[in-house]
C-alpha positions as CSV (number, residue, x, y, z in Angstrom):
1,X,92.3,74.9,103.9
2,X,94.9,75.5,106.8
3,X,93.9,75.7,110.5
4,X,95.6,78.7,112.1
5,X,96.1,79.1,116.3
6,X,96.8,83.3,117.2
7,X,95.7,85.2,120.2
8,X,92.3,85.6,121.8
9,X,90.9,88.9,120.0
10,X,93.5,89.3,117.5
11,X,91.8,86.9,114.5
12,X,91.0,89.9,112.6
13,X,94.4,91.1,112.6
14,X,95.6,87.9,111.4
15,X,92.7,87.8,108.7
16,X,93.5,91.7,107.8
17,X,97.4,90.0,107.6
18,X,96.7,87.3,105.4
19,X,94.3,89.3,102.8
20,X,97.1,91.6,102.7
21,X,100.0,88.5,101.2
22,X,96.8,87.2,98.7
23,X,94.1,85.7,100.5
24,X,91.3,88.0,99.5
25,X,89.0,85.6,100.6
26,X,88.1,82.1,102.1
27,X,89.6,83.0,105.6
28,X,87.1,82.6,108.7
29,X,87.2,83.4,112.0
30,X,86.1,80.0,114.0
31,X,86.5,80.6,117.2
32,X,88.4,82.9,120.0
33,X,92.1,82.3,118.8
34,X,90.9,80.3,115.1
35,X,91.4,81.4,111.7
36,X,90.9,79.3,108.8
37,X,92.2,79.8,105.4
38,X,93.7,79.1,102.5
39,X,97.6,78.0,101.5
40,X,99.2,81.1,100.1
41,X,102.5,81.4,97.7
42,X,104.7,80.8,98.8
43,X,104.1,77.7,100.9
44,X,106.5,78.7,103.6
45,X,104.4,81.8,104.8
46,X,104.9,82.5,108.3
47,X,102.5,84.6,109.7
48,X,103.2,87.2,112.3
49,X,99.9,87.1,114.1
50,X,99.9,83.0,113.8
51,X,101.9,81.5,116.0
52,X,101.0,77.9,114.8
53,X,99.2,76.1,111.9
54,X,97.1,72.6,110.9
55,X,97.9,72.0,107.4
56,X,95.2,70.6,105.1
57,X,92.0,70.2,107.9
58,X,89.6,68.5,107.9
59,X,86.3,68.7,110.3
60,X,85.1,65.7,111.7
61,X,82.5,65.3,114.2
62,X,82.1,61.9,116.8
63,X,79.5,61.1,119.7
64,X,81.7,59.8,121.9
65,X,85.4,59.7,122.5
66,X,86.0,56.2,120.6
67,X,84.3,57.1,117.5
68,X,86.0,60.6,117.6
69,X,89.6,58.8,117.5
70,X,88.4,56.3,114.8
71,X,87.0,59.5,112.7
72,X,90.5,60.9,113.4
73,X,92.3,57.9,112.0
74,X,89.7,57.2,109.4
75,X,90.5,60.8,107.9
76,X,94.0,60.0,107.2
77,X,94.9,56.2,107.1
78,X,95.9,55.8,104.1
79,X,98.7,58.2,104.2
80,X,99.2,57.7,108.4
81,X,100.0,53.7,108.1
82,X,103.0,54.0,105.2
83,X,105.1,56.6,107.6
84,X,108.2,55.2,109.2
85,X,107.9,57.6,112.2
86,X,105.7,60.4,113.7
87,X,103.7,62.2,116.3
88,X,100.4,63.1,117.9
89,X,99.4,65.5,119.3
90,X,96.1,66.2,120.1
91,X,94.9,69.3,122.1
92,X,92.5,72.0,122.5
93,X,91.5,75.5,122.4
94,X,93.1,77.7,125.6
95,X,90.0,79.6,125.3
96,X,87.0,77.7,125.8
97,X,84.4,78.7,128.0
98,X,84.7,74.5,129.3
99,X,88.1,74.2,129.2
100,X,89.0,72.2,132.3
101,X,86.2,69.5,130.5
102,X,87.5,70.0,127.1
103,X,91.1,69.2,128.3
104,X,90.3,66.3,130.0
105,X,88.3,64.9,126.9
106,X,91.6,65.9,124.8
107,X,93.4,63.7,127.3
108,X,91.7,60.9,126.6
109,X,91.2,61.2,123.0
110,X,94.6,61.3,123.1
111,X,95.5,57.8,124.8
112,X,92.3,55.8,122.8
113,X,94.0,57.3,119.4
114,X,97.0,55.5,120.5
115,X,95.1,52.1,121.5
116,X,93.2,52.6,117.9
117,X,96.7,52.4,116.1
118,X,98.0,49.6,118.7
119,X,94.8,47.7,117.6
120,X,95.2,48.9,113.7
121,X,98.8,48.8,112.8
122,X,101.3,47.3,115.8
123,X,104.6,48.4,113.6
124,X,103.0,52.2,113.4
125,X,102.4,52.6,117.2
126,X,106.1,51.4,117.6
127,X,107.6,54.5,115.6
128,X,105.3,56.8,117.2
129,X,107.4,59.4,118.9
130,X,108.1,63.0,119.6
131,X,110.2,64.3,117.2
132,X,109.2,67.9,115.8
133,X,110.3,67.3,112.6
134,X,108.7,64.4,112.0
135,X,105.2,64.0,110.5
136,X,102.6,65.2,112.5
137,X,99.4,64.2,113.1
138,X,97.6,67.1,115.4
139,X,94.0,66.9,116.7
140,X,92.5,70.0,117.9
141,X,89.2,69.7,119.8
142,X,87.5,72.3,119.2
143,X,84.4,71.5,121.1
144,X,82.9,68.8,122.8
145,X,81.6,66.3,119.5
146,X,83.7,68.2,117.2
147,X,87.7,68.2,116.2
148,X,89.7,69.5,113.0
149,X,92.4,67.0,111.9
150,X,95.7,67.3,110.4
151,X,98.6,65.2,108.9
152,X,101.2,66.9,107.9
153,X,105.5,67.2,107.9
154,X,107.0,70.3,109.5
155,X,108.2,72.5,106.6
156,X,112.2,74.0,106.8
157,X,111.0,77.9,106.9
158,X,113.6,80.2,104.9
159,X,114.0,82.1,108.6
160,X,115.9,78.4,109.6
161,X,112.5,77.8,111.7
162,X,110.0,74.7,111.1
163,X,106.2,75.4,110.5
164,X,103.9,74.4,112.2
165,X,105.9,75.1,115.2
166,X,107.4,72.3,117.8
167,X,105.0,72.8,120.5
168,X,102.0,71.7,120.7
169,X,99.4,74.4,119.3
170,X,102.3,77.1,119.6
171,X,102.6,77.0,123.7
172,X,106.2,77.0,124.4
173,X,107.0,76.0,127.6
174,X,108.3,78.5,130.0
175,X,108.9,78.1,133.6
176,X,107.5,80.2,136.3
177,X,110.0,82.4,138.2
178,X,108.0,84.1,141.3
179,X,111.3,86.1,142.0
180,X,111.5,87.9,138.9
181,X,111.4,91.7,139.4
182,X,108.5,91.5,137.2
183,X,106.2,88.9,134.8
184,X,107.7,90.5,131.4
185,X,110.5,87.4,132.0
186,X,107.8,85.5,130.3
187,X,107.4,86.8,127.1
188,X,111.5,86.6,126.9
189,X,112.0,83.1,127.6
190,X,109.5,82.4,124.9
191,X,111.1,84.4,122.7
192,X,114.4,82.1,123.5
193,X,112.5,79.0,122.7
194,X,111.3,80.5,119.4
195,X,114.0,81.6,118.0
196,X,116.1,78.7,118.8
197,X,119.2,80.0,121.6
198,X,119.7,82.0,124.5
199,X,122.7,83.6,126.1
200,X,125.0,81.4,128.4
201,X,128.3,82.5,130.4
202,X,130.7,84.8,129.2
203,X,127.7,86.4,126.3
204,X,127.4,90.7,127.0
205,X,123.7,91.0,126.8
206,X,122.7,95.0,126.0
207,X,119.3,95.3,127.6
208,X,117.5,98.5,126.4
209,X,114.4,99.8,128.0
210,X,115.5,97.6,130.9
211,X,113.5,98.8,133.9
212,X,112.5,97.6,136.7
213,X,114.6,94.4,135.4
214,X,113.0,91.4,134.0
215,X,115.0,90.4,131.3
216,X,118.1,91.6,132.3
217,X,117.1,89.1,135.6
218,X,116.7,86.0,133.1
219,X,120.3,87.0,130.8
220,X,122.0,87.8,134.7
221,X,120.5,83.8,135.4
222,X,121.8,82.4,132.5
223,X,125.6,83.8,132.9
224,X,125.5,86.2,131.0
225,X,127.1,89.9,131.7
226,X,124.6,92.8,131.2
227,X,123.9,96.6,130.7
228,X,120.8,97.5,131.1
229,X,119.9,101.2,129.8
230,X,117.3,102.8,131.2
231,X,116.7,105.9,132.9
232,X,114.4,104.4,135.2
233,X,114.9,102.6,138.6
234,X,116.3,98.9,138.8
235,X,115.6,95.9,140.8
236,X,118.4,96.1,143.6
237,X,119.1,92.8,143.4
238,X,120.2,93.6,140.0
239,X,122.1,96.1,141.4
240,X,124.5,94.2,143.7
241,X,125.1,91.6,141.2
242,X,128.4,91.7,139.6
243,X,127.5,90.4,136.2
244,X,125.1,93.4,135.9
245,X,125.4,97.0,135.4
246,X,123.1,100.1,135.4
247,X,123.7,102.5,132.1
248,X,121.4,105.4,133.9
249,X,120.3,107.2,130.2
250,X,118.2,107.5,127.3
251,X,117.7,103.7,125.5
252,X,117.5,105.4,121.7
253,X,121.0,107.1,121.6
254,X,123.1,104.4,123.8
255,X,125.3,102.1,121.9
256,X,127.7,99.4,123.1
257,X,131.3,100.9,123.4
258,X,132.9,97.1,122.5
259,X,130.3,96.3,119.8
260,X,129.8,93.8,119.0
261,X,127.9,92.3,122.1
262,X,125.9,88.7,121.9
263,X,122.6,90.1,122.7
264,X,120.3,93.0,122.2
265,X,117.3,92.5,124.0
266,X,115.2,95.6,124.1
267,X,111.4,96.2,125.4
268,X,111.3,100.3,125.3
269,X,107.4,101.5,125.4
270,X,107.7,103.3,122.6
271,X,106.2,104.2,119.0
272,X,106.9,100.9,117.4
273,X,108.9,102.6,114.5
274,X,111.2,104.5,116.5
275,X,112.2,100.8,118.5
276,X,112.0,99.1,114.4
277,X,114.2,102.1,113.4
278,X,117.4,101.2,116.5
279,X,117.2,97.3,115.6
280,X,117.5,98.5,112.1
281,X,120.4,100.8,113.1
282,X,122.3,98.6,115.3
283,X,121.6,95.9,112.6
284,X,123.2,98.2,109.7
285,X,126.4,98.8,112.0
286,X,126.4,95.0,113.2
287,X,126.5,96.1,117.0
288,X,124.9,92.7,118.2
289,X,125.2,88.9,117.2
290,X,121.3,88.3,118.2
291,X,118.9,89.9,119.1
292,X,114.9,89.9,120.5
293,X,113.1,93.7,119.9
294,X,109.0,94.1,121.4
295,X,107.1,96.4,118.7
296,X,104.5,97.6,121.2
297,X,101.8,98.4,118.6
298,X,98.8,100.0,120.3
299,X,96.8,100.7,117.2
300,X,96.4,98.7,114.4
301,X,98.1,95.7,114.1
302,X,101.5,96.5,112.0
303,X,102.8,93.2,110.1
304,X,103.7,95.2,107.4
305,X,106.3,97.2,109.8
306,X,107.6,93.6,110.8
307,X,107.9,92.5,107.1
308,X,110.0,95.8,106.5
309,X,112.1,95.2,109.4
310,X,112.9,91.7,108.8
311,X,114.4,92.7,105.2
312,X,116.0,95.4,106.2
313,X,118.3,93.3,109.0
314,X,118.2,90.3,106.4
315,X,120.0,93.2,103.9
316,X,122.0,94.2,106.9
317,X,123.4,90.3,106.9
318,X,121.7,88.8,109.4
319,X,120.5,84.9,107.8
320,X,117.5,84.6,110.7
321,X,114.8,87.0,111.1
322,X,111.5,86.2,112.0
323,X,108.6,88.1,113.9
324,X,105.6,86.9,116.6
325,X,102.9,87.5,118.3
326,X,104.1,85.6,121.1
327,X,101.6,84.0,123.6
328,X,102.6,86.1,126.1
329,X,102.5,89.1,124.5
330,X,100.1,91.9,124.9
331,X,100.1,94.5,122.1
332,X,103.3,93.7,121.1
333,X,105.0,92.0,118.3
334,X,108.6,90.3,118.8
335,X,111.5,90.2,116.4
336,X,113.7,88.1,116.6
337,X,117.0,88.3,114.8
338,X,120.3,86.0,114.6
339,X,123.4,86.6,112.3
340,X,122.9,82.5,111.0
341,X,120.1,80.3,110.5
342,X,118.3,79.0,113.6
343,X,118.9,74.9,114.7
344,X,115.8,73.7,115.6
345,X,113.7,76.1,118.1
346,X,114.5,74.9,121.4
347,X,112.3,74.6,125.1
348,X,111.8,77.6,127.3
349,X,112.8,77.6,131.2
350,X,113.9,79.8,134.1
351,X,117.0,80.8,134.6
């Protein structure tokens, strides 16, 4: 059985999502943001409402912290003390009613972990490190005597991404920006990390659906040039900023005059088709290089609409394609789309 990490009140979408590729049954709902499951064919299944996964779990309970690490290490020795390199980590649950308690227990299950394997096997605590491809031993604490373990190697997705993700339980790091025009910045620097770039000076970023600004405000920051289409208002800032210009109309009929631009980075509130139906359209005529789309789906959850749109620009010739539920998403899925495979995801951060 896998472990699986989504967002808080979303489990039975993610369920719903897995039943739906072949897992009819076996999958359970642990806790606020925890599925388990089973492994599905094929092995590199990357579910859109999952935004990490602990391969092969297993549950493990411990009175204290010391006999919680040495259960941990205990599970998986035998296969733990032959590697030649790879990582902890060891977390918990963002949603625990004692979180504050349960993250400082993580903390220092964490750090006696590492003195078991000093005291165990010297040569192993050496070639412990932080690579994300490496093999991965993750600890999730899910309360306070109780943890699921797992040792496994990051697996090369066919979207050019790794699985489980490089971040510990999925969190990608983004930076707080109090000057952004508004808190949607979020959800597009994690995009960035996820799907592995971000624009940089002299990229033209089309932002569509761009009002009051918070995206086009992180491309602007990162050097990029940018339209942003939207009949609404804009952040003046924006406004008197060179690299940045206001296209005052409707999102679903504007197209780039000099296609093909770098970006397309679009967050219309809108019926989720008609925004799958423009990527799909801009895709088709190549009009961007990359690009990040929000499905705002306010009904039920829609990963077959994400499957269907990540073929269709795959068809279209785009080598990475890969949707989320991002952490910082609402009711919203996030497509991500680059015309060649993906390096390694990289960290988030302000502009």
């Amino acid at each position: 059985m896998h472990g699986y990490l989504c967002s808080p009140g979303f489990e039975e979408a993610l369920v719903t999502e897995m039943a739906g590729l072949g897992a009819a049954g076996g999958c359970r709902v642990v806790g606020p943001g925890l599925v388990t499951g089973p492994s599905l064919p094929p092995v590199d299944t990357d579910f859109v409402h999952a935004r990490h996964i602990l391969p092969d779990i297993r549950w493990l309970t411990g009175a204290s912290i010391r006999s919680l690490a040495r259960a941990s290490l205990d599970a998986v020795w035998p296969a733990l003390k032959a590697l030649m390199t790879w990582r902890l980590d060891v977390f918990t649950l963002d949603t625990s009613p004692d979180l504050a308690e349960l993250e400082r227990r993580a903390e220092l299950l964490d750090s006696v972990i590492r003195e078991e394997v000093l005291a165990r096997r010297r040569a192993l605590h050496r070639v412990l490190g932080d690579d994300p491809t490496a093999p991965r031993l993750q600890v999730l604490l899910v309360d306070r005597d109780r943890a699921m373990v797992s040792l496994a190697t990051p697996s090369r997705l066919s979207s050019g991404a790794t699985w489980p993700s490089p971040w510990i339980a999925g969190r990608a790091p983004v930076t707080e920006d109090r000057d952004a025009p508004s808190s949607a910045y979020r959800k597009l620097l994690e995009a960035f990390a996820w799907i592995g770039a971000r624009p940089g000076p002299g990229d033209r970023v089309a932002d569509l659906g761009a009002s009051p600004g918070g995206w086009s405000w992180v491309a602007v920051g990162l050097g990029a040039t940018v339209v942003g289409v939207d009949k609404g208002a804009m952040d003046p800032r924006l406004l008197d900023d060179p690299a940045f210009r206001h296209e005052r109309r409707d999102a679903f009929s504007w197209q780039p005059p000099d296609a093909p631009v770098d970006w397309l980075i679009c967050d219309i509130i809108a019926d989720p088709t008609r925004s799958a139906d423009l990527l799909v359209s801009w895709a088709k005529a190549h009009l961007f290089r990359s690009a990040i789309v929000h499905l705002k789906v306010m009904g039920a959850p829609r990963p077959d609409l994400a499957r269907e749109v990540e073929a269709a620009v795959r068809a279209a010739g785009y080598a990475f394609a890969r949707t989320k539920q991002l952490r910082h998403d609402k009711n919203e899925l996030t497509v991500m789309v680059r015309e060649h495979l993906s390096p390694e995801p990289a960290s988030a951060g302000a502009p």
